[in-house]
N, CA, C, O and CB atoms as a CASP TS submission, in Angstrom:
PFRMAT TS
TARGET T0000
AUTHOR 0000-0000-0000
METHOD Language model
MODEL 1
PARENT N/A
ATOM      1  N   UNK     1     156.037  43.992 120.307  1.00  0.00           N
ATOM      2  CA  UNK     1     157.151  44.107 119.418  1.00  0.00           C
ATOM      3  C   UNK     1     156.665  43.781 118.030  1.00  0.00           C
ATOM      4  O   UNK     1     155.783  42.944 117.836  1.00  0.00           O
ATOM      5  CB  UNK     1     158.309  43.196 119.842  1.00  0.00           C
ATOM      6  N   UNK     2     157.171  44.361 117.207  1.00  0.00           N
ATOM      7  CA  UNK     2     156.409  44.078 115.718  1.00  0.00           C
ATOM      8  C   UNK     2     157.736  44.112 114.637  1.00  0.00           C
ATOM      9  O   UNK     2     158.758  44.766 114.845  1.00  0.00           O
ATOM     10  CB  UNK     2     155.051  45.530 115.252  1.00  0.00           C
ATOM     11  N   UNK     3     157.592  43.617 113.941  1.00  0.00           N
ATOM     12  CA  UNK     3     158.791  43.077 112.676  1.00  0.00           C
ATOM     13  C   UNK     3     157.533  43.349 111.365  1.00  0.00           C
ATOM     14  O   UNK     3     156.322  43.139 111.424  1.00  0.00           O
ATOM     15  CB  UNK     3     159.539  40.780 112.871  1.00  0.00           C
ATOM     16  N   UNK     4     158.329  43.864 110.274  1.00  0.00           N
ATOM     17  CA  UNK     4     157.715  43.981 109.291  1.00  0.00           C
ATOM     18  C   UNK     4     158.359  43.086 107.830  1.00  0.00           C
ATOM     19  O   UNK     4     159.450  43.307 107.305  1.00  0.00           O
ATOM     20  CB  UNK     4     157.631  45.424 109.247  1.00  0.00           C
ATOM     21  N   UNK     5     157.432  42.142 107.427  1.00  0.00           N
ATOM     22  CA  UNK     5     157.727  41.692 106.260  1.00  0.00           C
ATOM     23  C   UNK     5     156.497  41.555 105.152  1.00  0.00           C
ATOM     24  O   UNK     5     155.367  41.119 105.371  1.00  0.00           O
ATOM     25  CB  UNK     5     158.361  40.484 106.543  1.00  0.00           C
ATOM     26  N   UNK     6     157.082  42.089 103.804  1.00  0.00           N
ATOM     27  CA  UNK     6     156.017  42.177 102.787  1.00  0.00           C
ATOM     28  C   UNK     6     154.996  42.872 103.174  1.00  0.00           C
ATOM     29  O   UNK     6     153.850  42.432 103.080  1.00  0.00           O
ATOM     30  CB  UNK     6     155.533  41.005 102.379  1.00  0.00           C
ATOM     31  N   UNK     7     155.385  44.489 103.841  1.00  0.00           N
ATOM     32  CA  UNK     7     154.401  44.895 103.722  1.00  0.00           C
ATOM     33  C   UNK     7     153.717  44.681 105.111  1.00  0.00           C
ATOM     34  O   UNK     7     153.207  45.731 105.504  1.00  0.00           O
ATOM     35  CB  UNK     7     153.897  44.396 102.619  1.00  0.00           C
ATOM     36  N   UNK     8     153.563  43.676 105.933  1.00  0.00           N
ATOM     37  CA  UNK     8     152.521  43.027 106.840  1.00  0.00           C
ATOM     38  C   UNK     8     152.887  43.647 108.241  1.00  0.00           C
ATOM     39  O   UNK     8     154.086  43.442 108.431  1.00  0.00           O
ATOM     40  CB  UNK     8     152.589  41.279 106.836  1.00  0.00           C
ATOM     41  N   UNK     9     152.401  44.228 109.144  1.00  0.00           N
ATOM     42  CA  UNK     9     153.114  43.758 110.776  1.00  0.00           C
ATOM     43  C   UNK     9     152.784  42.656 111.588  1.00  0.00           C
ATOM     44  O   UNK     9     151.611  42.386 111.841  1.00  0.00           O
ATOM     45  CB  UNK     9     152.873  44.738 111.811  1.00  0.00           C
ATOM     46  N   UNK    10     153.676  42.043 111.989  1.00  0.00           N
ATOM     47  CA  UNK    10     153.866  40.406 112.482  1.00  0.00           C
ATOM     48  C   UNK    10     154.363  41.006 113.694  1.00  0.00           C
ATOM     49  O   UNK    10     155.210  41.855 113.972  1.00  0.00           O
ATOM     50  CB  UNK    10     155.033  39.144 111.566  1.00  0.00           C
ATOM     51  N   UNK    11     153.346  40.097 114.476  1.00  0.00           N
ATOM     52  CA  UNK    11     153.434  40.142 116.307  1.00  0.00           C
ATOM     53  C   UNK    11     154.297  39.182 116.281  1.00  0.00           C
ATOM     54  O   UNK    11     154.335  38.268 115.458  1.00  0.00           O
ATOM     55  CB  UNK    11     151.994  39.763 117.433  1.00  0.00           C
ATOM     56  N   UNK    12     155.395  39.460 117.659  1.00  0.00           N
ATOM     57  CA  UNK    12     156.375  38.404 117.738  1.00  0.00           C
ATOM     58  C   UNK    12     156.429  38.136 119.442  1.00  0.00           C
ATOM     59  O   UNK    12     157.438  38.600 119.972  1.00  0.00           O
ATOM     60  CB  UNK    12     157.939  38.919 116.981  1.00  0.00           C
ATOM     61  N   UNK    13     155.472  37.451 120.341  1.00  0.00           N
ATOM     62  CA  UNK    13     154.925  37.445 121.329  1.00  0.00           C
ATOM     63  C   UNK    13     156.251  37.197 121.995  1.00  0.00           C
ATOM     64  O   UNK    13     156.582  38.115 122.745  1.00  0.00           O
ATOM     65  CB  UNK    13     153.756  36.600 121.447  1.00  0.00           C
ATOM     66  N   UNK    14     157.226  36.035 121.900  1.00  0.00           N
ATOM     67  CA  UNK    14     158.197  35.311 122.846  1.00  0.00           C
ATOM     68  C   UNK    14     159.818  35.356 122.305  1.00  0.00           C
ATOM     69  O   UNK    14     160.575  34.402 122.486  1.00  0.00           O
ATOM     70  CB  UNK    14     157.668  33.677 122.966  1.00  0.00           C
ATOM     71  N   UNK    15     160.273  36.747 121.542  1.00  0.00           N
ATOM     72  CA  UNK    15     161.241  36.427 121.333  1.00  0.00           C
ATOM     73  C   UNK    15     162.329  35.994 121.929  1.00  0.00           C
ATOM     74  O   UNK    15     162.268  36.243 123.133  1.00  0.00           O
ATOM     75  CB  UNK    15     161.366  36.948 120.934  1.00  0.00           C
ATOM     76  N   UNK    16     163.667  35.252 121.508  1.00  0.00           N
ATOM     77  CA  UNK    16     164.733  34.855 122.260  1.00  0.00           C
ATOM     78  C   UNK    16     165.376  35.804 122.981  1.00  0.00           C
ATOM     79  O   UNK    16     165.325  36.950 122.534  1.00  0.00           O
ATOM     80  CB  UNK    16     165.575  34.284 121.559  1.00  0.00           C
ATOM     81  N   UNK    17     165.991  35.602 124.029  1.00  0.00           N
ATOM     82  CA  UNK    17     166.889  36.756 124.508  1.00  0.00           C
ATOM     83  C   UNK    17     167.990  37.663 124.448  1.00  0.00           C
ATOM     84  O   UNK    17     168.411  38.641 125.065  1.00  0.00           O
ATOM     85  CB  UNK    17     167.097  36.582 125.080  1.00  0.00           C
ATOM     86  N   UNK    18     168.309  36.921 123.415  1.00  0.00           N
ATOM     87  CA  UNK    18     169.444  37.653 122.052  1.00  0.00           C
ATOM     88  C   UNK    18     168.773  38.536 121.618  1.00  0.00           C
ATOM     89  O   UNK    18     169.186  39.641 121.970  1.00  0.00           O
ATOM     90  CB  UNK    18     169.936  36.771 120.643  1.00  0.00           C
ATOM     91  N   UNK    19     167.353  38.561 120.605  1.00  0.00           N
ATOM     92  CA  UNK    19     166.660  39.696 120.531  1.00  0.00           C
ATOM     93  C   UNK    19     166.282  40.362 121.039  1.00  0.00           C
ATOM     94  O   UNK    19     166.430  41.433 120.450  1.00  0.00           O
ATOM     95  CB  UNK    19     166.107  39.760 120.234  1.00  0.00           C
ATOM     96  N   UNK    20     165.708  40.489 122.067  1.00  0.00           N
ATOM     97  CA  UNK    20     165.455  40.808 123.336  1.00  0.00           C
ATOM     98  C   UNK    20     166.349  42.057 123.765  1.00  0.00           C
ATOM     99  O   UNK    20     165.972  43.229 123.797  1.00  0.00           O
ATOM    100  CB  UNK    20     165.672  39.591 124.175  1.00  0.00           C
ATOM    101  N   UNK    21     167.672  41.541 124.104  1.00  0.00           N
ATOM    102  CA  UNK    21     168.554  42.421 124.074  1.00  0.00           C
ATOM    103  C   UNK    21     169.015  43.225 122.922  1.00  0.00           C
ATOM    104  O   UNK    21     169.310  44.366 123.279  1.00  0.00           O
ATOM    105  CB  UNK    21     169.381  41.901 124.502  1.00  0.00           C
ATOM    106  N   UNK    22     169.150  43.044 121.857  1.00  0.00           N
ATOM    107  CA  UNK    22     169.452  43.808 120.707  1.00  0.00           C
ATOM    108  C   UNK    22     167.865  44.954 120.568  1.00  0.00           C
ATOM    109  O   UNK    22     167.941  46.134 120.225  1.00  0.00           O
ATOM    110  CB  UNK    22     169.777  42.534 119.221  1.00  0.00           C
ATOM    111  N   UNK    23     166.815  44.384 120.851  1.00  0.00           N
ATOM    112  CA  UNK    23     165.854  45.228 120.639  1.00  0.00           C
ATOM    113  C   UNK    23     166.029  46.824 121.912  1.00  0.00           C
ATOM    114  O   UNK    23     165.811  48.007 121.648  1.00  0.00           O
ATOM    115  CB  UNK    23     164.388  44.153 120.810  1.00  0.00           C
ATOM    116  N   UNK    24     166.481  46.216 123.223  1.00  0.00           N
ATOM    117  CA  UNK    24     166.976  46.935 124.028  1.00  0.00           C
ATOM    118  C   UNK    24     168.283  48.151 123.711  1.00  0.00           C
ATOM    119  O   UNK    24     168.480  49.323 124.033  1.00  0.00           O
ATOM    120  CB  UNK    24     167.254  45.981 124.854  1.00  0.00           C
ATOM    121  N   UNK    25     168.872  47.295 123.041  1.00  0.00           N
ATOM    122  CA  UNK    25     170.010  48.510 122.396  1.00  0.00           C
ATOM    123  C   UNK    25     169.570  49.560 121.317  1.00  0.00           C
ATOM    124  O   UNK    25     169.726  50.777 121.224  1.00  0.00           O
ATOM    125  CB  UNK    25     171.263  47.752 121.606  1.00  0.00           C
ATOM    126  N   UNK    26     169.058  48.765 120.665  1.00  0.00           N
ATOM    127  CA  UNK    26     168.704  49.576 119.295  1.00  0.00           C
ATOM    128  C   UNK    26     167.856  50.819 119.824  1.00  0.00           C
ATOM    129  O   UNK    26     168.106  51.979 119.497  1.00  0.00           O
ATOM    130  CB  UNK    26     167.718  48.578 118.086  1.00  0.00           C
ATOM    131  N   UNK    27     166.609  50.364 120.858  1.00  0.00           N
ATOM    132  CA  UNK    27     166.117  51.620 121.474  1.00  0.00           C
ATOM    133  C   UNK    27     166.842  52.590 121.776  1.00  0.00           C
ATOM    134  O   UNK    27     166.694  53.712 121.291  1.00  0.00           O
ATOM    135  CB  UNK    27     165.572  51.462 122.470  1.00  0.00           C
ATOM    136  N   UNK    28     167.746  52.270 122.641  1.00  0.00           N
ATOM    137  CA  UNK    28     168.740  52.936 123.852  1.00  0.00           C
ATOM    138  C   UNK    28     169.308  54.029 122.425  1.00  0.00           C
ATOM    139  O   UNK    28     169.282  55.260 122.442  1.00  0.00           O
ATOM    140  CB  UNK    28     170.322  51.497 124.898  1.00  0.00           C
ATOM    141  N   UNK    29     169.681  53.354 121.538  1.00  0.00           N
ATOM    142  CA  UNK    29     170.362  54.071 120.372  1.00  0.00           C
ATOM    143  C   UNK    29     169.669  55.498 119.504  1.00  0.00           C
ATOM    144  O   UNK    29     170.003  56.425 118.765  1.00  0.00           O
ATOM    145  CB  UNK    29     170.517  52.890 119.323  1.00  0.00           C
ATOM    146  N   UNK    30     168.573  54.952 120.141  1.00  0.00           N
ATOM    147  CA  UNK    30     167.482  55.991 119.393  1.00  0.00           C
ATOM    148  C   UNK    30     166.956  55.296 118.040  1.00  0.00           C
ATOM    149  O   UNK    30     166.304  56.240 117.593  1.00  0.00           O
ATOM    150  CB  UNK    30     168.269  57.589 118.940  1.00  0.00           C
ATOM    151  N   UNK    31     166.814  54.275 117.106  1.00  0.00           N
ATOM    152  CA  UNK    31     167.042  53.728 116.066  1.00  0.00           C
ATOM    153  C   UNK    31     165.018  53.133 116.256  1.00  0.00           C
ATOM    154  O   UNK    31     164.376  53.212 117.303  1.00  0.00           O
ATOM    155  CB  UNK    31     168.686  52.539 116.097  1.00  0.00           C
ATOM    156  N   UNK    32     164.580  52.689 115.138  1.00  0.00           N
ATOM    157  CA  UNK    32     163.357  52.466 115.296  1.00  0.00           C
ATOM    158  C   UNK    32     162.655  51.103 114.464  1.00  0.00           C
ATOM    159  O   UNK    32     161.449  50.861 114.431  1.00  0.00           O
ATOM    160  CB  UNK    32     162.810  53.734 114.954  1.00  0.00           C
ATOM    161  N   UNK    33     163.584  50.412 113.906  1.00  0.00           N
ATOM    162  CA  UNK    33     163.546  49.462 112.925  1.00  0.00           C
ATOM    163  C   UNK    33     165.118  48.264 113.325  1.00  0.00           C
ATOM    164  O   UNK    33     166.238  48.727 113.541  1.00  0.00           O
ATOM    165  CB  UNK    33     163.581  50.459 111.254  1.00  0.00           C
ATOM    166  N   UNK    34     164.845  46.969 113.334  1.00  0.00           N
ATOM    167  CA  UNK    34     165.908  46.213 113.417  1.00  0.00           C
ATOM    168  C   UNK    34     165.426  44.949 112.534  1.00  0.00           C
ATOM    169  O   UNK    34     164.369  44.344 112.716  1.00  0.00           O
ATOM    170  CB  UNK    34     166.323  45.943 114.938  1.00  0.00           C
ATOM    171  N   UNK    35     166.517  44.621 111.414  1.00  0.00           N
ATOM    172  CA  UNK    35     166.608  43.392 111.053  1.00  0.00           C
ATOM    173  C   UNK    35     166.775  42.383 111.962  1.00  0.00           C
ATOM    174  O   UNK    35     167.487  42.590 112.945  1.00  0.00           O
ATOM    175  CB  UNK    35     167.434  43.323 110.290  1.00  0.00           C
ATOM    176  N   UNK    36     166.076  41.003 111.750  1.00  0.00           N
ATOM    177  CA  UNK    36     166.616  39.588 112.134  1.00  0.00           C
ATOM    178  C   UNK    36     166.253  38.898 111.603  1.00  0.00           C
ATOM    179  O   UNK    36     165.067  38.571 111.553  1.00  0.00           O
ATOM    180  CB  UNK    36     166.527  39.072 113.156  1.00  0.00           C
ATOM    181  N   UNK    37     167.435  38.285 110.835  1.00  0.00           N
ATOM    182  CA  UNK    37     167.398  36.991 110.043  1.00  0.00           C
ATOM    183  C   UNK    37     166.394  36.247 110.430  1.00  0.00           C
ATOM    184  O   UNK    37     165.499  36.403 109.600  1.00  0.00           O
ATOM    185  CB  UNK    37     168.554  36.186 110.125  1.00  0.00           C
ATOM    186  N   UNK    38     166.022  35.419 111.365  1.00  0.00           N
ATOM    187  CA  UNK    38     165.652  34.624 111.616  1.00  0.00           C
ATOM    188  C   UNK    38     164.093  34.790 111.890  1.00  0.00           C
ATOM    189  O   UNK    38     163.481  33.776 112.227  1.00  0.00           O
ATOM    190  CB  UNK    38     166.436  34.252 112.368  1.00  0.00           C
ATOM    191  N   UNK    39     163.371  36.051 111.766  1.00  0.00           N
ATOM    192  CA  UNK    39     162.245  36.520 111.742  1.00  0.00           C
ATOM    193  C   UNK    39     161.678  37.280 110.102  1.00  0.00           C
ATOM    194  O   UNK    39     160.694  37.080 109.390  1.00  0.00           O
ATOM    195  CB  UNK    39     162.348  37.445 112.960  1.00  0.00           C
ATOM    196  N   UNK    40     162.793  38.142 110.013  1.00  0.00           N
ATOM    197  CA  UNK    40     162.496  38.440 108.342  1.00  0.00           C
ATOM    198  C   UNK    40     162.812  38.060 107.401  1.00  0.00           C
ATOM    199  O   UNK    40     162.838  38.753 106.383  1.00  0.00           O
ATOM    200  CB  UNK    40     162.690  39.285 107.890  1.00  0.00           C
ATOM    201  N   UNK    41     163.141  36.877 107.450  1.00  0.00           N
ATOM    202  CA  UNK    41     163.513  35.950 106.230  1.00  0.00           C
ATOM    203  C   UNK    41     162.373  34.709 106.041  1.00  0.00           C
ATOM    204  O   UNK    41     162.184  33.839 106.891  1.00  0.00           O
ATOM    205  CB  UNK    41     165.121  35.243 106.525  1.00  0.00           C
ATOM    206  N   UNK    42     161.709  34.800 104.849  1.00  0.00           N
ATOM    207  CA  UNK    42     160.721  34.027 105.238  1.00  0.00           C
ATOM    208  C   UNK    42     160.915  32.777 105.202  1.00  0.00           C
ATOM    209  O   UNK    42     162.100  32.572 104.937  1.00  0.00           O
ATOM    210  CB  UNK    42     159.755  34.240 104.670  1.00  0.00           C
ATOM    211  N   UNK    43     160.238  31.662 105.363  1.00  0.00           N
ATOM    212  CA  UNK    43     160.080  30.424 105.512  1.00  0.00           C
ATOM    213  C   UNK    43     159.996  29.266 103.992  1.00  0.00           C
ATOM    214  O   UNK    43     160.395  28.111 103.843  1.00  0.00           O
ATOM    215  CB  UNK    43     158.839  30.493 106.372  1.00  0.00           C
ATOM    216  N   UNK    44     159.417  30.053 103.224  1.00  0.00           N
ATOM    217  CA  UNK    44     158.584  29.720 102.293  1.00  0.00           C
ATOM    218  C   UNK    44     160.390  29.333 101.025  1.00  0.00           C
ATOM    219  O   UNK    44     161.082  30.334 101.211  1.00  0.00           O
ATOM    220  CB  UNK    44     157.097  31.336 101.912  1.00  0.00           C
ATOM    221  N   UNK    45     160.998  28.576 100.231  1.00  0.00           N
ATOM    222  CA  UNK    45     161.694  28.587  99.875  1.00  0.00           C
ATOM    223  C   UNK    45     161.767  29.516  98.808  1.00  0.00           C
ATOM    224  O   UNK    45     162.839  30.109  98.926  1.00  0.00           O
ATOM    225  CB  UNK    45     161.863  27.673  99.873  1.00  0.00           C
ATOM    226  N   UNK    46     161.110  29.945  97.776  1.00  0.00           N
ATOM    227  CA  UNK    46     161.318  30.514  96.923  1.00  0.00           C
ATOM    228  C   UNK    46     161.636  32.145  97.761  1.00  0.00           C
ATOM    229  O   UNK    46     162.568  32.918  97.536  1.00  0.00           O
ATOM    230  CB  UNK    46     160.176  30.215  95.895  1.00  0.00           C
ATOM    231  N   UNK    47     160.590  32.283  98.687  1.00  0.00           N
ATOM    232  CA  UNK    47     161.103  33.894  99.567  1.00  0.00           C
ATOM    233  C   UNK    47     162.483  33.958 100.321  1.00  0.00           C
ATOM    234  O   UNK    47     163.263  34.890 100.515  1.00  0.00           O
ATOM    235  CB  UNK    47     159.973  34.292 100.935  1.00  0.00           C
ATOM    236  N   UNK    48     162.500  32.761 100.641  1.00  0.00           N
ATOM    237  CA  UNK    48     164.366  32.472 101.078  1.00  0.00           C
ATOM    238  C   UNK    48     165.496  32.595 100.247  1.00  0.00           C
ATOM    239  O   UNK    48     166.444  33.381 100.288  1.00  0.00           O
ATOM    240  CB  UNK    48     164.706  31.050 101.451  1.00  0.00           C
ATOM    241  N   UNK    49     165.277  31.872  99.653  1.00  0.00           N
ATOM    242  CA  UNK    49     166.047  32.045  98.283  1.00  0.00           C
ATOM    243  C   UNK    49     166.098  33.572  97.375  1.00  0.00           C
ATOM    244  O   UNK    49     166.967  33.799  96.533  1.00  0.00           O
ATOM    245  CB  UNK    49     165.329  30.950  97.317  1.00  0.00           C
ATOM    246  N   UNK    50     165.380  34.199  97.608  1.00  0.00           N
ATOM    247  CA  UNK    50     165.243  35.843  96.891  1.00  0.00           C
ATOM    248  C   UNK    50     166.019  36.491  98.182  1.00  0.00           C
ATOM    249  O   UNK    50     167.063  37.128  98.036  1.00  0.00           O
ATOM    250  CB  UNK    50     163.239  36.648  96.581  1.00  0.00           C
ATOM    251  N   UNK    51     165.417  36.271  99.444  1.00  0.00           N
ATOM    252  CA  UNK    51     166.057  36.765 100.665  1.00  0.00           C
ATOM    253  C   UNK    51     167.780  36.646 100.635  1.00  0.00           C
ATOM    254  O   UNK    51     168.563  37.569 100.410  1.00  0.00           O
ATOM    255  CB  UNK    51     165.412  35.874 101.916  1.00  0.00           C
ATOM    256  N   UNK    52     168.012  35.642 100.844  1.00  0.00           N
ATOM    257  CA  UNK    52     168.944  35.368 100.938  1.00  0.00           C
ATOM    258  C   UNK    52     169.975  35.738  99.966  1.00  0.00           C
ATOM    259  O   UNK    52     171.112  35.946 100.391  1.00  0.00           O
ATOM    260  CB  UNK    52     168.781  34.427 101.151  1.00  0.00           C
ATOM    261  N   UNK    53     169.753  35.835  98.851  1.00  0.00           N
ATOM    262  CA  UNK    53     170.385  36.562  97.044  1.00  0.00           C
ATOM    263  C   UNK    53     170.580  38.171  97.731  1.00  0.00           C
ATOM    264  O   UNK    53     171.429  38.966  97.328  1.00  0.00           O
ATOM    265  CB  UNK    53     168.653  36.564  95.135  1.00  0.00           C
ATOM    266  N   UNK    54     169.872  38.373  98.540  1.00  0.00           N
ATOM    267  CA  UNK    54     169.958  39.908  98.648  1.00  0.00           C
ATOM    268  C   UNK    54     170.781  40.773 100.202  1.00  0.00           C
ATOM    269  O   UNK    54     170.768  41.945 100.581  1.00  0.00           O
ATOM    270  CB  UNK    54     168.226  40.338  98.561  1.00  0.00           C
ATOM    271  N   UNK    55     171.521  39.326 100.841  1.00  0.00           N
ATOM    272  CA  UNK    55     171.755  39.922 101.866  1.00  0.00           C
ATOM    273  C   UNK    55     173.150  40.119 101.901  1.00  0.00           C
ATOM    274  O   UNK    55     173.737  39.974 102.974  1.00  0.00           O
ATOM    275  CB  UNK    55     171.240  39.326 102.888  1.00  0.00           C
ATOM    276  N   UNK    56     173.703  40.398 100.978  1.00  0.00           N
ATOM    277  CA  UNK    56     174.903  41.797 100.829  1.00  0.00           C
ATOM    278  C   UNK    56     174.369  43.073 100.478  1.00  0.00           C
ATOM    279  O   UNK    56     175.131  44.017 100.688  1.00  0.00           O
ATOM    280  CB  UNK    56     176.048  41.610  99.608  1.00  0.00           C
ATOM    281  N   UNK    57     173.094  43.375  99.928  1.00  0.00           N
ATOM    282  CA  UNK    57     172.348  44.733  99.877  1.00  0.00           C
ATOM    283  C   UNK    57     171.859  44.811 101.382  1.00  0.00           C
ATOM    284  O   UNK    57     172.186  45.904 101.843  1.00  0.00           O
ATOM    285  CB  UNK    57     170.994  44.794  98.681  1.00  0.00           C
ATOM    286  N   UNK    58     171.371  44.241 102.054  1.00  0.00           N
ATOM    287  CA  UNK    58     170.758  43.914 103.480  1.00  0.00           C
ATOM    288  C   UNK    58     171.860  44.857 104.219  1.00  0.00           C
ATOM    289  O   UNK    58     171.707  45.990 104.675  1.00  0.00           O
ATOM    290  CB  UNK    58     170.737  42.037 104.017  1.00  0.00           C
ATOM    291  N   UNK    59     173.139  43.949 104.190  1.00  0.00           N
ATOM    292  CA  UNK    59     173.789  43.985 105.475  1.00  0.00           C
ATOM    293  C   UNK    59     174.797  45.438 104.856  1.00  0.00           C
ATOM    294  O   UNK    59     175.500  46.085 105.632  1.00  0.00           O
ATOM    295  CB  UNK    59     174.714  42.229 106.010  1.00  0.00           C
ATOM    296  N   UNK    60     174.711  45.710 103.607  1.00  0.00           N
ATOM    297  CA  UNK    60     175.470  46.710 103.105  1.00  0.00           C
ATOM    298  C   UNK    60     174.456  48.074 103.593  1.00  0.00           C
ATOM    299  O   UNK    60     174.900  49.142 104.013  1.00  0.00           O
ATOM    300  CB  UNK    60     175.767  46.459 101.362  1.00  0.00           C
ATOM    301  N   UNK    61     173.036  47.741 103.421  1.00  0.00           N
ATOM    302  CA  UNK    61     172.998  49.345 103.408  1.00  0.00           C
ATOM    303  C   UNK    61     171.909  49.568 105.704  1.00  0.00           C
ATOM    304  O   UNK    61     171.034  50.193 106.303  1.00  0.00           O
ATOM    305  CB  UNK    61     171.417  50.077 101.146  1.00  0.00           C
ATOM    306  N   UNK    62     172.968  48.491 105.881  1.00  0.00           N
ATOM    307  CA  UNK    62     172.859  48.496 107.447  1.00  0.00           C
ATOM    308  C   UNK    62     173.760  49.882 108.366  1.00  0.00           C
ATOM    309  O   UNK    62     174.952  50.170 108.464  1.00  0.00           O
ATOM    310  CB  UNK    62     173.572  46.871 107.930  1.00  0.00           C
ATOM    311  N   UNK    63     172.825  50.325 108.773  1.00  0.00           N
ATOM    312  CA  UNK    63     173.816  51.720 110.146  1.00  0.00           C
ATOM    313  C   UNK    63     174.810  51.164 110.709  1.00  0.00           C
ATOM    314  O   UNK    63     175.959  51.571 110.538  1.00  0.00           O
ATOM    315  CB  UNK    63     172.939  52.343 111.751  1.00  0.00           C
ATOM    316  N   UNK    64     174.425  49.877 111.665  1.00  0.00           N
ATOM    317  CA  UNK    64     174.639  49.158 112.283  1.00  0.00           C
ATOM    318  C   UNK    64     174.381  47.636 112.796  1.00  0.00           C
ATOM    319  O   UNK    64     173.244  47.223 113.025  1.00  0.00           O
ATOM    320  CB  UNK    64     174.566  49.729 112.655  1.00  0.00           C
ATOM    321  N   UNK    65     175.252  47.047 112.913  1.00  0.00           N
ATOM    322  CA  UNK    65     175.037  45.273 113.161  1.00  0.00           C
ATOM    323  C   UNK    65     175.567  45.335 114.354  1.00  0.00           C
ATOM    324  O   UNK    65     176.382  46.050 114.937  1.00  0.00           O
ATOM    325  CB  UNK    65     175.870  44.007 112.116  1.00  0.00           C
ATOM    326  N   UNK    66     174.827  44.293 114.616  1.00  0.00           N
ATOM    327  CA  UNK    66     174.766  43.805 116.058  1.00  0.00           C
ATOM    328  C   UNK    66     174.615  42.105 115.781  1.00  0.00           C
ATOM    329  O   UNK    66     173.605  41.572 115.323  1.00  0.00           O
ATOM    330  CB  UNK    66     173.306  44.584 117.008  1.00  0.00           C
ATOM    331  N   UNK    67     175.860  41.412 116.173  1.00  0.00           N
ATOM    332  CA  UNK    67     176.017  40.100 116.400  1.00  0.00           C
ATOM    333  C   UNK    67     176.510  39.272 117.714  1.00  0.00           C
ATOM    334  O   UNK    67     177.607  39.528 118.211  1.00  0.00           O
ATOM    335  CB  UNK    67     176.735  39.856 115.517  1.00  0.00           C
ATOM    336  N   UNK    68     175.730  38.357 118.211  1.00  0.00           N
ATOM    337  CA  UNK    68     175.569  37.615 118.843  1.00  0.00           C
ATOM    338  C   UNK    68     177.072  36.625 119.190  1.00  0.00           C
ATOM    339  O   UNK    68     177.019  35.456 118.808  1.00  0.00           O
ATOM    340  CB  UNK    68     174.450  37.142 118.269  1.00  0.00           C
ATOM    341  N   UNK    69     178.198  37.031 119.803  1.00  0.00           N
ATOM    342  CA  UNK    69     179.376  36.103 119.575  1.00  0.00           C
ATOM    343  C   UNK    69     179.779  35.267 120.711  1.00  0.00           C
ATOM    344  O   UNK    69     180.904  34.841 120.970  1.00  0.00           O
ATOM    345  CB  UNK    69     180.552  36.861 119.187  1.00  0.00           C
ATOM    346  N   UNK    70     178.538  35.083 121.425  1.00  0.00           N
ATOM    347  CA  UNK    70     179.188  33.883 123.021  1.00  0.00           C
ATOM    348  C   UNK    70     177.722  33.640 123.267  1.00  0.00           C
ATOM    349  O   UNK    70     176.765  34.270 122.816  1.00  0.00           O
ATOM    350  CB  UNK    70     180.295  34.788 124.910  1.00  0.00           C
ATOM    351  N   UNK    71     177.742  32.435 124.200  1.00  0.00           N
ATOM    352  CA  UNK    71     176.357  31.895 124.459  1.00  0.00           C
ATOM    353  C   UNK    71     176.182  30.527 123.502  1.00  0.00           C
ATOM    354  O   UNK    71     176.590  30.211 122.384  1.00  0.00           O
ATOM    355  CB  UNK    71     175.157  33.127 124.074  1.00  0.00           C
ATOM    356  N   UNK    72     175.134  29.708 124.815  1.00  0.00           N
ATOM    357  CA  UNK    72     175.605  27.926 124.099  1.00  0.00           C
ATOM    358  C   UNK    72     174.349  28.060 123.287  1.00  0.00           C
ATOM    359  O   UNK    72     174.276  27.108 122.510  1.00  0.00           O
ATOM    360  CB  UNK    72     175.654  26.094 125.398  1.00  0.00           C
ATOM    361  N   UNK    73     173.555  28.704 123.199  1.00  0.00           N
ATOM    362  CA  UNK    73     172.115  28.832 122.729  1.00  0.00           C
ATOM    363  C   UNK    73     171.496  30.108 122.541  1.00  0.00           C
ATOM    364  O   UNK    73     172.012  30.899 123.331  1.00  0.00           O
ATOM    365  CB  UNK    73     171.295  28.203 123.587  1.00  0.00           C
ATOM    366  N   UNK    74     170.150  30.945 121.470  1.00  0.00           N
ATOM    367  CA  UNK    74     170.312  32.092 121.555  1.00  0.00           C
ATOM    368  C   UNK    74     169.419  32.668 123.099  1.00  0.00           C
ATOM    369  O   UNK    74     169.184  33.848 123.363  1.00  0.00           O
ATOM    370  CB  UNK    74     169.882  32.623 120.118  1.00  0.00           C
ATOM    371  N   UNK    75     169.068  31.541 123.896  1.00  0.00           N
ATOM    372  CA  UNK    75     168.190  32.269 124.671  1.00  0.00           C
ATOM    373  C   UNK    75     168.533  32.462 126.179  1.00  0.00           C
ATOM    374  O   UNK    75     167.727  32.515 127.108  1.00  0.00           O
ATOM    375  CB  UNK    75     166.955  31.652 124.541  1.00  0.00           C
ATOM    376  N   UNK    76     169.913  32.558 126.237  1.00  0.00           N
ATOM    377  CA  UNK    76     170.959  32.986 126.995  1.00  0.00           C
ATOM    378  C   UNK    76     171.526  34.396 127.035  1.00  0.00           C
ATOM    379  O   UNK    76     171.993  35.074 127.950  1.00  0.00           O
ATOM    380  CB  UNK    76     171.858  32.241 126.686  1.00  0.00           C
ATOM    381  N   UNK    77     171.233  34.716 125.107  1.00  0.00           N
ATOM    382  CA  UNK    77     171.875  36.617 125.228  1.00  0.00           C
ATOM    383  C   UNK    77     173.079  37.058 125.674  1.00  0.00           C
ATOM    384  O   UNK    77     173.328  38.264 125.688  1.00  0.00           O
ATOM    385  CB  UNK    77     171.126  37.540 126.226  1.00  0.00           C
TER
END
C-alpha cells in the first residue's frame, strides 16, 4: 500500500482497519488515490500547520469521503 506525500512514496506496512477497509472500498469503486489524515498530514509542526490551513481545499475538492462513525478504536473498522 503506498500513500504519497511531498512528492515521496511512503510504505505503510500495518495499517489500522478502518483503513484497511476504506482502502477496500475505494478499490471496489474503481478510484486509485485516497486521503488520510492521519498518514498525509505530516508530523513535523510547521507541515501541520500549512496542512491543516488547507483542509477545506482538501476536503472541498474531494469525489468522495468516507468517515469512520462507530467503533471504540480505529482498529475495529
Amino acid at each position: 500500500m503506498y500513500a504519497i506525500r511531498n512528492s515521496e512514496h511512503m510504505v505503510f506496512s500495518h495499517p489500522c482497519q478502518v483503513v484497511k477497509d476504506a482502502m477496500e472500498l475505494v478499490k471496489k469503486i474503481g478510484f486509485r488515490y485516497m486521503w488520510v489524515d492521519e498518514y498525509c498530514i505530516g508530523n513535523g509542526a510547521r507541515e501541520r500547520e500549512i496542512h491543516i490551513s488547507q483542509m477545506d481545499s482538501i476536503y472541498e475538492g474531494a469525489v468522495l469521503t468516507i468517515c469512520a462513525l462507530s467503533g471504540a478504536h480505529k482498529h475495529l473498522g
